[in-house]
C-alpha positions in Angstrom: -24.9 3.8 6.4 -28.5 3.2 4.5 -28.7 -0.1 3.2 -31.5 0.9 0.9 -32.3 4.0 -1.5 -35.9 3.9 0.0 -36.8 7.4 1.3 -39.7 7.0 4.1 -41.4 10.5 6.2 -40.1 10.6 9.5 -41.8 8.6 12.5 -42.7 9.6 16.0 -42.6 6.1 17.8 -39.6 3.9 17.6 -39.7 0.0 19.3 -36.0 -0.9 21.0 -35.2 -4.2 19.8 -32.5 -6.5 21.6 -32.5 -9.7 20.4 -32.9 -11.0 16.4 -35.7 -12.6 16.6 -38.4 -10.2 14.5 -41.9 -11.8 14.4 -42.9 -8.9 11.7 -41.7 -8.7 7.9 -39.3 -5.7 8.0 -37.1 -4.0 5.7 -33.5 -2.7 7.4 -33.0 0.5 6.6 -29.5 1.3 7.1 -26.6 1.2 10.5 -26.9 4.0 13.0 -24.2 4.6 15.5 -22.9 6.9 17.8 -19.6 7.2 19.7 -19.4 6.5 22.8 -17.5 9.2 25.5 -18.5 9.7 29.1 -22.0 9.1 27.7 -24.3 6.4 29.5 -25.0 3.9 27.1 -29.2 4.3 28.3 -28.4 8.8 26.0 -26.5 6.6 23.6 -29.8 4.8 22.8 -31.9 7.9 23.2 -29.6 9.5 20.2 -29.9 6.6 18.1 -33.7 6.7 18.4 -33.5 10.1 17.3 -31.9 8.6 14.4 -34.0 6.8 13.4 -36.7 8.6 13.7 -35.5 11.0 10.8 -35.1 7.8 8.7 -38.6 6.7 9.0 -38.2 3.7 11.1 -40.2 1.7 13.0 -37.5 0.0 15.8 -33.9 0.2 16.2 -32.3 -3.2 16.6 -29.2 -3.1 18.8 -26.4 -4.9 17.6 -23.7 -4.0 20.4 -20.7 -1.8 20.8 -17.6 -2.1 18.8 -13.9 -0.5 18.9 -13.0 1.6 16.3 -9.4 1.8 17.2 -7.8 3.9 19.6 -6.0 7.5 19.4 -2.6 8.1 21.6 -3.0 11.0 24.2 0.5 12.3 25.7 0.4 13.1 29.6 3.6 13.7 31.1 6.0 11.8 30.1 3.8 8.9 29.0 1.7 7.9 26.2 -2.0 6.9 26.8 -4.3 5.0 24.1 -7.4 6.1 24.3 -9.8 4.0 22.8 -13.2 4.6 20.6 -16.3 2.4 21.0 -19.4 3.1 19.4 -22.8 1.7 20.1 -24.5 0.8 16.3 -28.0 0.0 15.6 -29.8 -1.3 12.7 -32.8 1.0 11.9 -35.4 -1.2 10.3 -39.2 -0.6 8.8 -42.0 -3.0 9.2 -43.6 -4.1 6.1 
């Protein structure tokens, strides 16, 4: 989701941020996710780099994982919920 109609090349380099605290001016570019399977959350990050490096960013800062419901999967005679989590990121560009 891009937050701004700001098109910038793409980047090579992308910082991993974890915590709010930005000493640089920066611009947020837009929210990056991906869904998270049998994925390690260490190739969830990798993708979301990848990410943002076609947006032009500079860093990715990680906001968390959230739940985005859950789907019911039939075995047997049972009925299992299945949830989905995703891992989001906001990509950002210093000023």
């Amino acid at each position: 989701m891009r937050y701004t109609t700001e098109i910038f090349p793409p980047t090579t380099q992308i910082e991993v941020i974890h915590t709010k605290s930005i000493s640089r001016d920066y611009i947020e570019i837009g929210e990056i996710a991906i869904r998270l399977k049998k994925a390690t959350q260490e190739n969830a990050v990798l993708y979301l780099i990848t990410k943002a490096k076609e947006l032009g960013a500079d860093a990715i800062l990680i906001i968390g994982e959230r739940s985005r419901g859950a789907a019911a999967m039939p075995i047997g005679h049972l009925v299992v919920a299945v949830p989905f989590r995703e891992l989001y990121a906001i990509a950002i560009k210093y000023k």
